[in-house]
VOLUMKOL-904436 format. One record per residue (C-alpha): x, y, z. Coordinates in steps of 0.1 Angstrom, whole numbers, padded with zeros to 4 digits, always signed. Example, Ala and Ser with C-alpha at 12.3 -4.5 7.8 and 13.67 -1.06 7.14 Angstrom:
2
+0123-0045+0078
+0137-0011+0071
This chain:
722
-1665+0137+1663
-1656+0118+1629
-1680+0106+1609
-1681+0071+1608
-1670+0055+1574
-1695+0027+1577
-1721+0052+1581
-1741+0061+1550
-1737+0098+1533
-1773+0115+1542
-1794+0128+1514
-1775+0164+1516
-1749+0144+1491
-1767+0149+1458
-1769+0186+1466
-1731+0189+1473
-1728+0181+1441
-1748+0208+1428
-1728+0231+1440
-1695+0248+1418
-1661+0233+1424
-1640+0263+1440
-1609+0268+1417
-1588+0261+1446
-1599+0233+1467
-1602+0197+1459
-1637+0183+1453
-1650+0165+1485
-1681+0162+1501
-1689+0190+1525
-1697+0163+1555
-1671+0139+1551
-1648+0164+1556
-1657+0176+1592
-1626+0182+1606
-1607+0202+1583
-1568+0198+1581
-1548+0227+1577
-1530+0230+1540
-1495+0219+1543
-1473+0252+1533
-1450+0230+1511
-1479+0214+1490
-1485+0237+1454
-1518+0255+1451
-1540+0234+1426
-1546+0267+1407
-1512+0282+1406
-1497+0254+1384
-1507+0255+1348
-1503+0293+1347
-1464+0289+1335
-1475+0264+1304
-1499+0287+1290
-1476+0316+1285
-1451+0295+1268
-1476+0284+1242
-1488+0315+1232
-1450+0328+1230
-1443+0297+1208
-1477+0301+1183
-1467+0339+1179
-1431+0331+1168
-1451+0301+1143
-1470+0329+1127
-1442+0351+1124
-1420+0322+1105
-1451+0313+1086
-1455+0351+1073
-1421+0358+1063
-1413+0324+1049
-1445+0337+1026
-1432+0368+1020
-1404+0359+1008
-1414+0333+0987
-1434+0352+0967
-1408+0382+0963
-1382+0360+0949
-1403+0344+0926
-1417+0376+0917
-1383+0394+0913
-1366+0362+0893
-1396+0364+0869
-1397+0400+0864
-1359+0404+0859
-1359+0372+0830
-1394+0385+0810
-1386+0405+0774
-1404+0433+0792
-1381+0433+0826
-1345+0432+0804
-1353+0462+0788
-1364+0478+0820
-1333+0464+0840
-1314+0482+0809
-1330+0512+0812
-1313+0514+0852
-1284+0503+0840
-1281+0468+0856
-1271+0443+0833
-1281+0410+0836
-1249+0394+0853
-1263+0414+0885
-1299+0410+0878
-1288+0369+0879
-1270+0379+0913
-1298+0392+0927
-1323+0366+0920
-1302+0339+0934
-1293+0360+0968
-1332+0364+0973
-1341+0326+0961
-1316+0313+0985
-1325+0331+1017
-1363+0318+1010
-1346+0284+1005
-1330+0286+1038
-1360+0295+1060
-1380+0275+1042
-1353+0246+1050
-1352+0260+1087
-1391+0263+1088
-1395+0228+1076
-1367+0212+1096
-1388+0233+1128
-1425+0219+1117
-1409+0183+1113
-1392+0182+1148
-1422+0194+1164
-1445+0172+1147
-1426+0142+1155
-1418+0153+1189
-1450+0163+1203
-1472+0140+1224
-1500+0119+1210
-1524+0136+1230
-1511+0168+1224
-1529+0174+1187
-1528+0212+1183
-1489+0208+1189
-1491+0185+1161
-1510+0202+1140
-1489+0233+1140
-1459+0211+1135
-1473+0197+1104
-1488+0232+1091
-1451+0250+1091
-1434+0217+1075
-1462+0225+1048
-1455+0259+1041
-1420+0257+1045
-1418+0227+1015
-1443+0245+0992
-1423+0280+0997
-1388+0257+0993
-1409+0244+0959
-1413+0280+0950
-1379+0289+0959
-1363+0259+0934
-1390+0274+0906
-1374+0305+0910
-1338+0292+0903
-1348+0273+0873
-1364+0302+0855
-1331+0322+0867
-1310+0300+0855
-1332+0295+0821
-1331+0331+0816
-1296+0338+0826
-1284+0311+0799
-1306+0318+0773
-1295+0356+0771
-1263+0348+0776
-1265+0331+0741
-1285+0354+0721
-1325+0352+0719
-1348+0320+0713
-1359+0309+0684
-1394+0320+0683
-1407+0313+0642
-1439+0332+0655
-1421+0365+0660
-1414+0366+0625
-1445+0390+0608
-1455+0376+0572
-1481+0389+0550
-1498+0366+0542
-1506+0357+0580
-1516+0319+0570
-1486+0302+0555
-1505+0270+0548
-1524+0259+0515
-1513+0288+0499
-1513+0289+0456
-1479+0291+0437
-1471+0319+0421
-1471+0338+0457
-1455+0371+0467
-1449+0369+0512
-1437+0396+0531
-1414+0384+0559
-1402+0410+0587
-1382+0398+0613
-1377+0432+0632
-1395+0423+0657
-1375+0392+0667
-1366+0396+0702
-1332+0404+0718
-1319+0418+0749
-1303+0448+0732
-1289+0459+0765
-1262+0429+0760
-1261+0421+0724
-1262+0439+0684
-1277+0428+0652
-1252+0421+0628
-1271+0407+0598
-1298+0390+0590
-1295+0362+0563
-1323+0347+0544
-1325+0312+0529
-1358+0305+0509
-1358+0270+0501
-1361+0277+0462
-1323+0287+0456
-1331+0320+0463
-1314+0345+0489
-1319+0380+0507
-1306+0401+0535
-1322+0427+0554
-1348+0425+0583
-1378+0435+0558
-1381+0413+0527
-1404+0407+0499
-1401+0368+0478
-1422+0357+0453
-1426+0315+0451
-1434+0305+0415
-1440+0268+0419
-1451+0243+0439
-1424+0223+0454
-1423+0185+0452
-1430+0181+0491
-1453+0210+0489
-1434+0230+0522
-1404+0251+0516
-1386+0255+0549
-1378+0292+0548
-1344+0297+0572
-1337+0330+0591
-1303+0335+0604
-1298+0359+0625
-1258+0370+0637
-1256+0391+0670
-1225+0404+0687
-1221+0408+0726
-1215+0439+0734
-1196+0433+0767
-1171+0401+0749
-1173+0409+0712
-1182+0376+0702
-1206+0367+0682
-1236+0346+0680
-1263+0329+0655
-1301+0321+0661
-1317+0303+0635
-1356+0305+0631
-1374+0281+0604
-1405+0294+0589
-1422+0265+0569
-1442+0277+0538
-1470+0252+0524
-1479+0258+0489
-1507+0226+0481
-1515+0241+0450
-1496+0256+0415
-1513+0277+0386
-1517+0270+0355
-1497+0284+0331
-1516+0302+0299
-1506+0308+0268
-1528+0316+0239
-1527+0329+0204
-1548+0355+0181
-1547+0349+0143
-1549+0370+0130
-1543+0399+0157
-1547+0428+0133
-1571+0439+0109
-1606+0456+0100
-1640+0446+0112
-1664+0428+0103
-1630+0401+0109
-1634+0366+0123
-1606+0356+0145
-1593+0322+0158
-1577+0322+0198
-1558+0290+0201
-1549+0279+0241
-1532+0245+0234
-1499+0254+0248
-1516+0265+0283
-1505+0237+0309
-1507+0230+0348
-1482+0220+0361
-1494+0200+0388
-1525+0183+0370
-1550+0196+0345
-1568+0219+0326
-1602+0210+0331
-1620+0241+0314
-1615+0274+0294
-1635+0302+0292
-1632+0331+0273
-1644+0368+0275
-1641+0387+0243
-1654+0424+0255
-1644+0426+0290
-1683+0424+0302
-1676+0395+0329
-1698+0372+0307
-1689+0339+0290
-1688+0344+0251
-1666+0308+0244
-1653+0282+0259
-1630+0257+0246
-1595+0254+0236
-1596+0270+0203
-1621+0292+0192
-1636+0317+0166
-1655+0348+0170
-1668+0374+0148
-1659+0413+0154
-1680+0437+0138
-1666+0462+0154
-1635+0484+0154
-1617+0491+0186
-1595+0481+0217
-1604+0450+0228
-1595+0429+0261
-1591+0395+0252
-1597+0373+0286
-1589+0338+0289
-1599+0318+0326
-1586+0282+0332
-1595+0262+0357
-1576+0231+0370
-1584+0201+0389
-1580+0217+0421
-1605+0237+0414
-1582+0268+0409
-1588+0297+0386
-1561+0310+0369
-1572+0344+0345
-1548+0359+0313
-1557+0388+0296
-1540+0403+0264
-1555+0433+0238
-1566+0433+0203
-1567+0463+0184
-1588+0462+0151
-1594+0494+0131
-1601+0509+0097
-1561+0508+0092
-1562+0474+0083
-1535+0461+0110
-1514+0492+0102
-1503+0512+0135
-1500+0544+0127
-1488+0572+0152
-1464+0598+0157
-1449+0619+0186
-1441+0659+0186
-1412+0677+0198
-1420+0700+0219
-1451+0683+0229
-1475+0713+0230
-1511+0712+0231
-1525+0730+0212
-1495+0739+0188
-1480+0777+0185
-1480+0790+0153
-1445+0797+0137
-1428+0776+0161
-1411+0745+0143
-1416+0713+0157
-1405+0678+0148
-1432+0653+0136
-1417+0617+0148
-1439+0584+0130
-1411+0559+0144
-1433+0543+0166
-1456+0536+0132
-1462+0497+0123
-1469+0473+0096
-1489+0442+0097
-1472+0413+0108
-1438+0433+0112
-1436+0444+0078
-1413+0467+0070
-1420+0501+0063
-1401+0522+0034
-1418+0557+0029
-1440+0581+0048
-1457+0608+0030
-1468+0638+0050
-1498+0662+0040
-1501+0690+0068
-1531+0705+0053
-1522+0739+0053
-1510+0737+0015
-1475+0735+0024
-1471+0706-0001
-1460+0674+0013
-1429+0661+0027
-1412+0623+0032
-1395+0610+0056
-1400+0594+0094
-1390+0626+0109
-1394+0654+0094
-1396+0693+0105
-1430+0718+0101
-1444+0749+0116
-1474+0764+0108
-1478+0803+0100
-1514+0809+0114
-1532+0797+0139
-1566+0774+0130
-1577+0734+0128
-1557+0715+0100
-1558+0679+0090
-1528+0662+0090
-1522+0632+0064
-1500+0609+0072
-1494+0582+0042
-1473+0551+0049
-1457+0520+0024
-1445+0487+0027
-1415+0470+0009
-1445+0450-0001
-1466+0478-0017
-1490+0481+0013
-1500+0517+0025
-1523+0531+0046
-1533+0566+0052
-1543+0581+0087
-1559+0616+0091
-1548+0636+0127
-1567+0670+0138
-1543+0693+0141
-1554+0728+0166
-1531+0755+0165
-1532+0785+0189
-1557+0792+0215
-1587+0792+0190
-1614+0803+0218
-1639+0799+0194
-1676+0792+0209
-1701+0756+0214
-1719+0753+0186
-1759+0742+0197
-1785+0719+0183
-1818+0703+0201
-1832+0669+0197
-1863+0657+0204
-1888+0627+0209
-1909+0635+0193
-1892+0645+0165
-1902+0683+0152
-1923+0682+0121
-1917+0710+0097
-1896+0731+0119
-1922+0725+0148
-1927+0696+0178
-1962+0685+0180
-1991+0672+0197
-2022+0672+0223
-2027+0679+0260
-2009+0660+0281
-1977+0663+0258
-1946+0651+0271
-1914+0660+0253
-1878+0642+0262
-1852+0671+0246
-1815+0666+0239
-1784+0685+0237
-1759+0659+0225
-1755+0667+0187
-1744+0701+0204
-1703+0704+0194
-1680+0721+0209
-1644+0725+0189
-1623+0727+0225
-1647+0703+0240
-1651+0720+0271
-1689+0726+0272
-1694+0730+0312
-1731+0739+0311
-1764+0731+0294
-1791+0752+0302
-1828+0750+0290
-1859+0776+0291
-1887+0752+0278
-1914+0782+0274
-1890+0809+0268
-1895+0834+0295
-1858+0838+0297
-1859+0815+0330
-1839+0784+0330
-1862+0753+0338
-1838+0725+0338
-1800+0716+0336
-1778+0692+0318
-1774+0673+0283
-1806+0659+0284
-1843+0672+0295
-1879+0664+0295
-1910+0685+0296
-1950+0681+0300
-1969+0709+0283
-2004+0705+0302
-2018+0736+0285
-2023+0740+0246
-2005+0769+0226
-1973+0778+0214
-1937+0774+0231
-1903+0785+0227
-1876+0760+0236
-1841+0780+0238
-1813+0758+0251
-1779+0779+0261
-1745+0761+0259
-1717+0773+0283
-1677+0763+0274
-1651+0764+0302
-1638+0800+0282
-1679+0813+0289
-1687+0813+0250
-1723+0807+0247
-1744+0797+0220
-1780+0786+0213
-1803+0771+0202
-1843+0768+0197
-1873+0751+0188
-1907+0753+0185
-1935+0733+0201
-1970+0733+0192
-1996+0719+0217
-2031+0714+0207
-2063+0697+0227
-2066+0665+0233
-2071+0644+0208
-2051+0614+0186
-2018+0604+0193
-1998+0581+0174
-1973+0564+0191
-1948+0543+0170
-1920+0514+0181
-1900+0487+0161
-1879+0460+0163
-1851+0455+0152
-1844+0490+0137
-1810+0477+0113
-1803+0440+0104
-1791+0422+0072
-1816+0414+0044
-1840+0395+0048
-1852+0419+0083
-1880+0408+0095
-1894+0440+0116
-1922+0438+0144
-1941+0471+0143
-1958+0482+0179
-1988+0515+0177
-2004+0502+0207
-1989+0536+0226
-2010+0558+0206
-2033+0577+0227
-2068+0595+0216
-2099+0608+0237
-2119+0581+0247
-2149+0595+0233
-2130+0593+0197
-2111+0561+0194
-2090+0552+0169
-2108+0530+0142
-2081+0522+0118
-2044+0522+0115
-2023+0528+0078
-1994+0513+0076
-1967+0525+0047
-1933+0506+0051
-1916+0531+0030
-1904+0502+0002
-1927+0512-0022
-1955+0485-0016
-1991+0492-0013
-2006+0510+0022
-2021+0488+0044
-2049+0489+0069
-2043+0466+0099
-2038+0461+0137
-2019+0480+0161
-1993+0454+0157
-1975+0444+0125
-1946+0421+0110
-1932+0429+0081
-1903+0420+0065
-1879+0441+0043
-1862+0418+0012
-1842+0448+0000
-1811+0466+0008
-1812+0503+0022
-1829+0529+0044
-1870+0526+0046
-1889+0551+0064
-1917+0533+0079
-1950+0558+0088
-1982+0549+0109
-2012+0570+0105
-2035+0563+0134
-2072+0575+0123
-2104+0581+0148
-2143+0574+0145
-2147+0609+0136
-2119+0615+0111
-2088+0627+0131
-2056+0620+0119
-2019+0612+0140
-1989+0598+0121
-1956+0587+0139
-1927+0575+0118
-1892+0555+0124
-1860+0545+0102
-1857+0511+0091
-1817+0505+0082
-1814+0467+0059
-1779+0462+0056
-1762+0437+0030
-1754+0401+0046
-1717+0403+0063
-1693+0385+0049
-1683+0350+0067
-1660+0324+0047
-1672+0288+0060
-1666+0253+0046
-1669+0219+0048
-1654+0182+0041
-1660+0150+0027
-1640+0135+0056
-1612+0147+0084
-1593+0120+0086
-1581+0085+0074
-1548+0065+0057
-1521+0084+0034
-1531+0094+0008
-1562+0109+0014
-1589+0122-0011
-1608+0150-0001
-1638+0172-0013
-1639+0207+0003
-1670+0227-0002
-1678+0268+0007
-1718+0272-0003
-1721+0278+0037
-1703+0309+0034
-1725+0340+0038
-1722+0371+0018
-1718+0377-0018
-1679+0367-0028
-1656+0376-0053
-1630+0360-0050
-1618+0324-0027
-1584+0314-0017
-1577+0282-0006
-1547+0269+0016
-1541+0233+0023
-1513+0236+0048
-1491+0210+0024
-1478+0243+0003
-1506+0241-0019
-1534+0264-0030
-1569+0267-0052
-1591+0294-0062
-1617+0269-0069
-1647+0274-0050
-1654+0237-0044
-1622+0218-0046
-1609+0187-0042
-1574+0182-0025
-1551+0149-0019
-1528+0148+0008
-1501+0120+0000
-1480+0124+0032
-1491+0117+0069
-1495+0145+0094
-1517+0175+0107
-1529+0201+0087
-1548+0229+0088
-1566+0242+0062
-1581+0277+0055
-1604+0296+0033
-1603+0332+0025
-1633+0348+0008
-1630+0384-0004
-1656+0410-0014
-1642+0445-0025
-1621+0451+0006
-1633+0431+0030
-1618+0394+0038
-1629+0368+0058
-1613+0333+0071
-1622+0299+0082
-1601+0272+0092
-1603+0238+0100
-1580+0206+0104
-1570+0170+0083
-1556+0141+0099
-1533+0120+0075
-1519+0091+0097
-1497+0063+0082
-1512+0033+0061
């Protein structure tokens, strides 16, 4: 029978519930339904029905993907492809394959517009289905709004890849861009650079699509007036300008190959130049003449342009050191030669600017005396007759020359003339005068070697040594260390290629070269043979004799100076000399060659030499027992050099001026003085006085002679108006 609704569910409920829910009945308690009904054949089974819905879903997420994925796909392709086929490195590829880039253009649009239209589809598709889709229904909605995502970022791509399509398409349709960077410039930095500059600009490596176009020409413009051509080229800026930037212009003319027309890309390269030299002039007066010679170097005409001169320093012997500084100067050369005068200046930027010119001074007496030789042998051929050219022979301070007198020393008698014709009959070493005059009456006379034929003759060898030999023989005591030279050795071809010495003449060599040194440990007697080699393997040599005794006194002798002008004050050093310990030296003699009495002193002497000449100065060191040593050096007192100096009352004041000019500060003895006051008038006095009635600058100078030798001073008087 039925249950009876009113009647309560018994306690089997709570384990109904327990119990699984069978897929395909409804969920009821097991007693309330007693009398099962029979299932209706018209009603659907419960677990047939969602079977249909789930099929279409996973046919509808696999077409999603597949949208997704080529929507992707082709997204990155087109961009891919539109940015290869517009790089510099895709046109000359595309070349290569002959597609030009009309077609390459073609291509990159068909490709960007088929991603644009799925992308457009795709996102139309992700919108519909996000907006249609129910509420409840959120994985519908999220797929919706994933494809509209993808679909507007690969339509984003897609409109990317047009613009850089279309960029490119235009901008080699019109010739290359103007890239100032492509242009190569040595200097690299074209800022803050210092006028005058040399830059190297190269614009071969501009870019072009050369597939499509030529180079016609390429036209420079440097901003300084100046102009070039060519796609390599080399200016040289001298000044700064007055914005400091020159705007260098490149213009570059192409021609298209497919339309003959042509087209222009200009490229500015802006060149900065902060800074200008100076300029530097200076002057040498005089810039000839013999040593010892005092010469003035004047460097008021140096400038800059763009500020000052700030310092000057001057280099008179090309050592790197500072001998002057100052805008005029004086220094003394005592010696002849080349010289390299060196100037630096430095501005207020801080800039160094160098100028360098030479200065010859020699026994000519600013004479230049050369000549050339047709045919230019070396050495000369006997009876062959050459041509002896003295054209390029000067005079001091472009004097004019009017005779040359020829002496070829092989008593030929002389000839005259500035070319003139010679041979010589046998071969040998002549001496060559060469004699020239002045319209003035100057003349100077210059002596040449002359070498003709292969002489082959042989070295000619002589040996040094410290210490000196004494009566044809070196000596001294165990330990005795000799230093031997070679270098009075002469060779008439000069070609001496080895020096070879035997220092106890076994016939073994025991050292190489021009100079050697040798300890004799054991006492007795040695032969020293020293062998010269020349490049035609003539020998010669040459020997001495060295005498080594036992220990005992040394004397070891040093001074300083050596050579000086009267009064030389000498500092005489024996503290070298060596004796056995057992025997020391007790007392050291000292004669200073001048005549004066022998003293006994210290080890260490002054003494100063009043006279003129050559003093041989000896040291005798003597022991406790009696043992002599003496040691000896040459002691040279020259005269005092010549060197004109005055000096005045005053410099300056109102026309006319009075003033007193006075030379007892010049050195040397003098003959004769010359004064010039720079107003056309002159004085031999020795201490004159001088007016100068009109304003103005002038420079005066003194010129003190002695024999042949002349020496200058100058200095400068103000006159200003009353």
């Amino acid at each position: 029978e039925p249950v009876s609704p009113e009647q309560p569910v018994a306690p089997e409920q709570p384990v109904v519930t327990e119990q699984p829910v069978s897929p395909e009945q409804p969920v009821a308690p097991v007693e309330q339904m007693a009398p099962v009904e029979p299932v209706s054949p018209e009603q659907p089974v419960a677990a047939e029905q969602p079977l249909a819905p789930v099929v279409h879903q996973h046919k509808k997420g696999h077409l999603l993907g597949i949208m997704l994925g080529l929507i992707a796909v082709f997204a990155i392709l087109g961009i891919g492809f539109s940015v290869f086929l517009f790089l510099p490195a895709g046109q000359d590829l595309l070349g290569s394959l002959g597609y030009g880039q009309v077609v390459a253009y073609a291509l990159a649009m068909i490709i960007l517009g088929l991603v644009g239209t799925l992308s457009l589809v795709g996102g139309l598709m992700g919108l519909f289905k996000l907006l249609t889709a129910k509420k409840e229904d959120k994985p519908a909605k999220k797929k919706g709004f994933t494809l509209a995502l993808v679909a507007a970022l690969a339509f984003l791509l897609a409109g990317a890849g047009f613009i850089v399509s279309f960029v490119g398409f235009n901008g080699l349709s019109t010739g290359p861009a103007n890239i100032a960077d492509s242009v190569i410039t040595e200097p690299t930095e074209l800022r803050s650079l210092t006028a005058p500059v040399e830059i190297v600009f190269d614009a071969s490596q501009v870019p072009y699509n050369s597939a499509e176009f030529e180079v016609i020409s390429y036209l420079w413009a440097f901003g300084d007036g100046s102009n070039a051509t060519g796609s390599k080229v080399t200016h040289k800026f001298n000044r700064k300008p007055d914005t400091g930037v020159y705007n260098v212009s490149l213009t570059i003319n192409y021609r298209n190959l497919a339309t003959n027309e042509e087209v222009k890309q200009v490229i500015q390269i802006p060149v900065g130049i902060e800074n200008q030299q100076a300029i530097i002039d200076f002057t040498i007066s005089p810039d000839y003449g013999s040593t010892p010679i005092t010469i003035t170097f004047d460097a008021s005409q140096s400038e800059d342009p763009d500020g000052e001169i700030v310092a000057y320093e001057w280099d008179f012997n090309a050592d790197g050191t500072i001998d002057a500084e100052g805008v005029i100067v004086e220094h003394e050369f005592l010696e002849d030669g080349e010289y390299q005068i060196t100037l630096n200046v430095t501005d207020t930027n801080g800039e160094t600017t160098k100028a360098v010119k030479p200065l010859s001074l020699s026994a000519e007496g600013g004479f230049s005396i050369k000549f050339s030789l047709q045919p230019d042998d070396a050495p000369l051929r006997a009876n062959i007759g050459y041509q002896f050219d003295a054209t390029a022979t000067a005079a001091p301070e472009n004097g004019k020359l009017t005779q040359y007198t020829w002496n070829f020393g092989d008593n030929s008698g002389t000839q005259s003339g500035r070319k003139v014709t010679h041979s010589y009959r046998n071969e040998g070493i002549y001496t060559l005068t060469l004699t020239v005059f002045t319209e003035t009456g100057q003349t100077q006379t210059k002596e040449f070697p002359i070498q003709v034929g292969d002489l082959n003759t042989s070295p000619n060898a002589l040996i040094t040594s410290v210490p000196a030999a004494v009566g044809g023989s070196i000596n001294g005591s165990v330990p005795l260390t000799v230093k031997f030279s070679a270098n009075d050795s002469t060779d008439p071809n000069k070609d001496i290629v080895e020096f070879s010495w035997d220092f106890d003449g076994d016939g073994i060599s025991d050292a190489l070269g021009g100079n050697a040194e040798h300890t004799y440990t054991d006492t007795g007697e040695y032969l020293v043979v020293l062998t010269l080699t020349d490049a035609d393997g003539n020998k010669d040599t040459a020997e001495a004799k060295v005498s080594v005794g036992e220990r005992g006194v040394q004397a070891r002798l040093s001074a300083n100076p050596i050579a000086g002008e009267a009064p030389l004050a000498v500092s005489f050093d024996a503290s070298g000399t060596t004796t056995d310990p057992s025997d020391p030296v007790v007392t050291f003699e000292w004669n200073f060659g001048d005549n004066t009495p022998v003293r006994r002193d210290n080890a260490q002497i002054t003494y100063v030499y009043k006279q003129i000449g050559t003093y041989t100065a000896t040291l005798t060191a003597i022991t406790g027992s009696g043992k002599k040593s003496t040691a000896q050096t040459v002691i040279n007192v020259n005269p005092v050099s010549l060197k004109a100096c005055f000096t005045m009352s005053r410099k300056t004041g109102a026309a006319p001026v009075t003033v007193q000019f006075s030379s007892k500060c010049t050195r040397g003895v003098v003959s004769g003085t010359k004064w010039n006051f720079g107003d056309g008038k002159e004085s031999i006095e020795r201490d004159p006085v001088h007016t100068f009635d009109t304003p103005g600058t002038y420079t005066i100078k003194l010129e003190v002679q002695k024999d042949n030798v002349i020496d200058s001073f100058s200095d400068i008087v103000e006159v200003r108006v009353e």
